[in-house]
N, C-alpha and C positions, 0 to 999 in steps of 0.2 A: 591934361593928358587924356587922349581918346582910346579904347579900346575898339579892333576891330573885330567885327564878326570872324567866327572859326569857318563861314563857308568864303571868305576871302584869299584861304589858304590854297584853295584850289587851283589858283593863278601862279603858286610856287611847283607842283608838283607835276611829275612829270603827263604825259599822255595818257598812259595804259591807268594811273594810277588816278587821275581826273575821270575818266570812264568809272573805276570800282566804286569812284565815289557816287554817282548816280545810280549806279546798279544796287549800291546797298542801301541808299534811302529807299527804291524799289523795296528792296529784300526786308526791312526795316517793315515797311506800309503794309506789307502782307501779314507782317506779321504780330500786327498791330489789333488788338481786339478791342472794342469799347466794351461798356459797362451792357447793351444788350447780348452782346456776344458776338455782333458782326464785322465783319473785317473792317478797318478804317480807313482802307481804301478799296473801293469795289473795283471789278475790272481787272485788279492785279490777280494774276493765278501764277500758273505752272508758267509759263514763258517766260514770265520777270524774273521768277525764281533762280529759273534753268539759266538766265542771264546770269543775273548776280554771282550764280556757282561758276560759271564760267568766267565772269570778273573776279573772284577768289584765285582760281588756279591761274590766271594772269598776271596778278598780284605777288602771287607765289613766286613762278616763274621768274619774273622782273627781282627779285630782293635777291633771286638765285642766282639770278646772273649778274647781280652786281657783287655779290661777295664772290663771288670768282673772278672780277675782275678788282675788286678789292684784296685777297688772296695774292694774284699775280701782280699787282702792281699797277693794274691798268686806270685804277680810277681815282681821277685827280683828288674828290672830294669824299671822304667816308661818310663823312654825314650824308649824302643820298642814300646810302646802303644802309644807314641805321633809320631813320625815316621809312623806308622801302618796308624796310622786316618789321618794324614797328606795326607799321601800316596793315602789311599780310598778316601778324599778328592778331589784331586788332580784328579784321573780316572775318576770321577764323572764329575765333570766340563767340563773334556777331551770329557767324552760320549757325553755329554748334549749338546757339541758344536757340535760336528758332525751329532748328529740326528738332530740339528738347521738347520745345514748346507746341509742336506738330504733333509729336507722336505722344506726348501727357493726353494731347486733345482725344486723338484719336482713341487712346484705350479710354479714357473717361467715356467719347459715345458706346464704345462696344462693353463697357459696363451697363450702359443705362438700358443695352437691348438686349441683354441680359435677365 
């Protein structure tokens, strides 16, 4: 029995949902510090970010309009729409720790200059 990698899964999921996924390994990297303190990926800034947040509300979007058309009847399979919201879920949590992690950072420097 073989196990496949979890980025194999990206081959099942939809478009907009294949995008968030690169947007938040982005979002991810930025937010990534090593043990010096410097980012673990250089080069990512604001732009990736602004990405990512904009693959969020896409994300969002997409689980929204599939429970409306899971709602009215329209959608053959529910499982995209619990996947979808999963999914949005899951990016949410993702952001919310990193903007956590941004601004801990931020007032820790405006302590030290202090």
């Amino acid at each position: 029995m073989s196990i496949s990698p979890v980025s194999a899964l990206s081959a099942y999921l939809p478009m907009q949902a294949a995008s968030s996924a690169s947007a938040l390994s982005a979002l991810g990297a930025a937010g990534a510090t090593g043990a010096s303190g410097a980012t673990a990926a250089q080069g990512v800034g604001f732009p990736g970010i602004a990405g990512a947040v904009d693959s969020l509300q896409a994300s969002q979007s997409y689980a929204s309009d599939l429970a409306i058309k899971a709602v009215t009847g329209d959608l053959d399979d529910v499982h995209d729409y619990t996947v979808a919201a999963t999914q949005a879920a899951v990016t949410l949590e993702l952001t919310a720790a990193v903007r956590n992690k941004a601004v801990e950072a931020f007032t820790e420097i405006m302590r030290m200059q202090a």
